[in-house]
C-alpha positions in Angstrom: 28.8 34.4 -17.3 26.1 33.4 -15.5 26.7 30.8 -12.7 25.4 27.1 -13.4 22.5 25.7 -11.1 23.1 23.2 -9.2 21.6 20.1 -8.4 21.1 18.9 -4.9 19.4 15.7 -4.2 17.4 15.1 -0.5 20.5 13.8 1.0 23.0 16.7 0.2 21.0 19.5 -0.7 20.7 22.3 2.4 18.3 21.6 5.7 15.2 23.7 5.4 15.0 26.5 7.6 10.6 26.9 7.3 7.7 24.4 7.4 7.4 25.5 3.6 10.7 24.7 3.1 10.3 21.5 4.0 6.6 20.7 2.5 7.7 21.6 -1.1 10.9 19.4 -0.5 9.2 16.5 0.4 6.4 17.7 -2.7 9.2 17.2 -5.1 11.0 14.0 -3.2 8.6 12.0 -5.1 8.5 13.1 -8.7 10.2 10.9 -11.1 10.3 7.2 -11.2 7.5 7.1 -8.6 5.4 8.7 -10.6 5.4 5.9 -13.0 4.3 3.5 -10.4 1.5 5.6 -9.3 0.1 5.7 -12.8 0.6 1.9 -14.1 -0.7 1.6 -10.3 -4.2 3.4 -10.3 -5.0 4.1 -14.0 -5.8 0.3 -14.5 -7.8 0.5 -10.8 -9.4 3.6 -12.1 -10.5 0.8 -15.0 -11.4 -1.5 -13.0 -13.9 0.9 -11.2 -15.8 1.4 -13.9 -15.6 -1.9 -15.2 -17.4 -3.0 -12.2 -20.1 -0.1 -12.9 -19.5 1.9 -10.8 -19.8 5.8 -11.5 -17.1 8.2 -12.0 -17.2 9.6 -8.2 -16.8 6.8 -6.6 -13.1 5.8 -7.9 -11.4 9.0 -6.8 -13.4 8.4 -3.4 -12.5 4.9 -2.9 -8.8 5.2 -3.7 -8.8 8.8 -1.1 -10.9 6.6 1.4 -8.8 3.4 1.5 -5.5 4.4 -0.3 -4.3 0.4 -0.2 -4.3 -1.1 -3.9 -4.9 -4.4 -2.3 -7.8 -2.8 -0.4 -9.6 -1.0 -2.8 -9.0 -4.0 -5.1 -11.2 -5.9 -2.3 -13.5 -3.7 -1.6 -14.8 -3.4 -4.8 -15.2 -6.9 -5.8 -16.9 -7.3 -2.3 -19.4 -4.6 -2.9 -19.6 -5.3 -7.0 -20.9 -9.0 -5.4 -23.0 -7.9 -2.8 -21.5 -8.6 0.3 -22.7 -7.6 3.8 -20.7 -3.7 4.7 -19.4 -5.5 7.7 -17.8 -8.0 5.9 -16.5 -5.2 4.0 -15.2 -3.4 6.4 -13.7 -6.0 8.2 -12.1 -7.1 5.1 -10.3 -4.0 4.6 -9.8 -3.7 8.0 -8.0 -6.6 8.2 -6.0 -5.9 4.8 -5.0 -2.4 6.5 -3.2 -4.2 9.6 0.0 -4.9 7.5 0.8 -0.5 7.8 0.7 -0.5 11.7 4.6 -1.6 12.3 5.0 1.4 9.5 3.2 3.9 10.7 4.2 3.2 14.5 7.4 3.5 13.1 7.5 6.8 11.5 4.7 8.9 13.9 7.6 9.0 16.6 9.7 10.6 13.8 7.7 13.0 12.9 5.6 14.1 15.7 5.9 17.6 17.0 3.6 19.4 19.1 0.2 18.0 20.5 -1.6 18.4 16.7 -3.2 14.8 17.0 -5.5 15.6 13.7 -2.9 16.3 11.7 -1.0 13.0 12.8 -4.1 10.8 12.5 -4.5 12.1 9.0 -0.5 11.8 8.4 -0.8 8.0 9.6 -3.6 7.9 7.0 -2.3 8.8 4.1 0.6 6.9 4.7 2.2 4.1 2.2 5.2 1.8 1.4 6.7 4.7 -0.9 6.5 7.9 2.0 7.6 6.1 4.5 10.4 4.4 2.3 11.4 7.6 1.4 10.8 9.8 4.6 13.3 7.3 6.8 16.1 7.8 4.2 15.3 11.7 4.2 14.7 12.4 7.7 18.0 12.4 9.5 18.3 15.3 7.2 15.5 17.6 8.2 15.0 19.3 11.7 12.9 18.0 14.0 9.8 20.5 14.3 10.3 20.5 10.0 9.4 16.8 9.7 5.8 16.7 10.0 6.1 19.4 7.4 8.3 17.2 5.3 6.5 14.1 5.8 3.3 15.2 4.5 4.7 17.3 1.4 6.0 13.3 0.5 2.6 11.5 1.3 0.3 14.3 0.0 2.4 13.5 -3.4 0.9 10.1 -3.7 -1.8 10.4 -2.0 -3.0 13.1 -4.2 -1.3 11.8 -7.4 -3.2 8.1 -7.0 -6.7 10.0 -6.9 -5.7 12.0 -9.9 -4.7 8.7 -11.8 -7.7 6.8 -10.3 -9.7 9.8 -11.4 -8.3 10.0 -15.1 -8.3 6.0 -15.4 -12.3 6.0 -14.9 -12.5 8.8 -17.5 -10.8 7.3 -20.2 -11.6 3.8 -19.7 -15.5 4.8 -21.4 -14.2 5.1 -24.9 -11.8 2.9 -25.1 -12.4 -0.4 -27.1 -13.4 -3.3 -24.8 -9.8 -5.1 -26.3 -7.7 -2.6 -24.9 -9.4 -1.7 -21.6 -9.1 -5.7 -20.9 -5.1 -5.5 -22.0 -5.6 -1.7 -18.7 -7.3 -3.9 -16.2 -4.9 -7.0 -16.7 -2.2 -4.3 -15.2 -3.5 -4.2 -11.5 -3.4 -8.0 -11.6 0.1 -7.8 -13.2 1.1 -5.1 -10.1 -0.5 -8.2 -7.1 2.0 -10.7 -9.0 4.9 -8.4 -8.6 4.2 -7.9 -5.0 4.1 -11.8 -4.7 6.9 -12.7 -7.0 9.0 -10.7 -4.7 7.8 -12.6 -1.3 9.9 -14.8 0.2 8.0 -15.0 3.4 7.3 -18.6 4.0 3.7 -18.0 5.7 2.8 -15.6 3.2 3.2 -18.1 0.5 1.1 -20.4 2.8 -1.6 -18.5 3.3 -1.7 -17.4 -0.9 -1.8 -21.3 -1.6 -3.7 -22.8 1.0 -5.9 -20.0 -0.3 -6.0 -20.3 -4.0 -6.9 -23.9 -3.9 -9.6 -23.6 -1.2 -11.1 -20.2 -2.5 -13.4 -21.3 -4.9 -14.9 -23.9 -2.8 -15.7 -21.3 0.3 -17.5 -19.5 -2.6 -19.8 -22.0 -3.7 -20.9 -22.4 0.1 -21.2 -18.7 0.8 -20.1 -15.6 -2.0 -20.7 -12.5 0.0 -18.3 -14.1 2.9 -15.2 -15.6 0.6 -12.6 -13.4 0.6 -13.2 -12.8 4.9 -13.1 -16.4 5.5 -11.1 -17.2 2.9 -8.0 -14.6 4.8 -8.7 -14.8 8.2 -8.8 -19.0 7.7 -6.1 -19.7 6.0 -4.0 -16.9 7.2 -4.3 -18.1 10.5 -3.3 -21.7 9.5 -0.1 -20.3 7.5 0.7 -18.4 10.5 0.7 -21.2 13.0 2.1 -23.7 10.1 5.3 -21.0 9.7 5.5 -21.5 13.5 5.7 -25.1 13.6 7.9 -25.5 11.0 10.2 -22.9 13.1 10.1 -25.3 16.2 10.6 -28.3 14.3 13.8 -27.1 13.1 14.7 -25.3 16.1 14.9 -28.0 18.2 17.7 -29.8 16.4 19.5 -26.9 16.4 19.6 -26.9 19.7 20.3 -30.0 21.0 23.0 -30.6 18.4 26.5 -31.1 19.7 28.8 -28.1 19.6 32.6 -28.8 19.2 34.6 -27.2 21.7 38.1 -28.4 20.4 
């Protein structure tokens, strides 16, 4: 009777002993669920890319290039409107600074040797779902195995957004106009998720303060909305949050403790 196979899952299942060990590991780490979100995730931006005209190479490229939905999201409907490149970059730029605690976080992890390409390109193709998954996997995988590990995960869905980026351009042309709408309504559907689930108090400053002043900014100046439009009213959430903070801190502290 042949013996059954066994399933181990990341946590459980043996260290890996090679640098291909550990690559196809972190391959496979991904596939399942993830997968899911990486398709109802990039198909749609895929969509929207050629919605916005622009041709089939470009979606693949922008979604390698940027690999931020948010970003890419921006800087198509900056360049779709015209807008200066440095305002472009900037833009995206500035949407990228929210991955630096993340990827400061993890390089430490993961470096091994003096290889600094391979760790700029690591820090690159980093996202919310690697590192997620690397910092629960890690403890579990040799040191001088981790870069190894890391970039089997990332190279996942890295590579698996430009597929889906790729395949939602090409199929988006024969659709029927109904039904691609009903595809590109999903990447807004995927921002409201990602604020529905905020509970940061600046953030939802910043997203209001926003929303109402938006369309005014882009009466007085379209190619420059979305820059002004984030670093303005980012800056005045931020220092809002703050005050709000110190208000309440202050009673706090002068408030009378009860020593018995």
């Amino acid at each position: 009777m042949p013996a059954r196979a066994v399933y181990h899952s990341p946590m459980t299942a043996p260290s890996p002993t090679t640098a291909r060990q550990a690559f196809l590991r972190g391959l496979r780490a991904p596939m399942g669920g993830a997968v899911l979100i990486i398709a109802a995730s990039y198909l749609p931006f895929g969509a929207l890319v050629h919605e916005s005209g622009l041709p089939f190479w470009s979606a693949p490229l922008i979604t390698g290039a940027i690999w931020a939905l948010p970003a890419q999201i921006l800087f198509v409907e900056m360049f779709v409107t015209g807008a200066p490149a440095v305002a472009i970059l900037i833009a995206v730029s500035l949407s990228h600074a929210r991955f630096m605690p993340m990827v400061v976080s993890i390089l430490p992890l993961i470096r091994s040797g003096r290889r600094r390409p391979l760790e700029f390109f690591a820090a690159h193709i980093s996202a919310v779902m690697s590192w997620t998954l690397a910092m629960r996997d890690l403890p579990t995988i040799p040191q001088h195995l981790r870069m190894a590990y890391y970039m089997g995960i990332a190279l996942a869905f890295w590579g698996g957004a430009i597929l889906f980026t790729a395949l939602g351009h090409a199929i988006a042309d024969p659709m029927p106009a109904e039904v691609r709408q009903v595809v590109l309504l999903l990447v807004f559907a995927y921002l409201w998720v990602l604020f529905a689930d905020q509970r940061n108090r600046a953030f939802l400053f910043a997203v209001g303060m926003g929303a109402v002043a938006g369309p005014l900014i882009y009466l007085a100046t379209p190619n420059w909305t979305l820059l002004i439009t984030g670093i303005l009213f980012g800056s005045l959430a931020f220092l809002l949050d703050a005050r709000l903070a110190r208000r309440r801190a202050v009673p706090a502290a002068s408030a009378p403790t009860n020593d018995g």
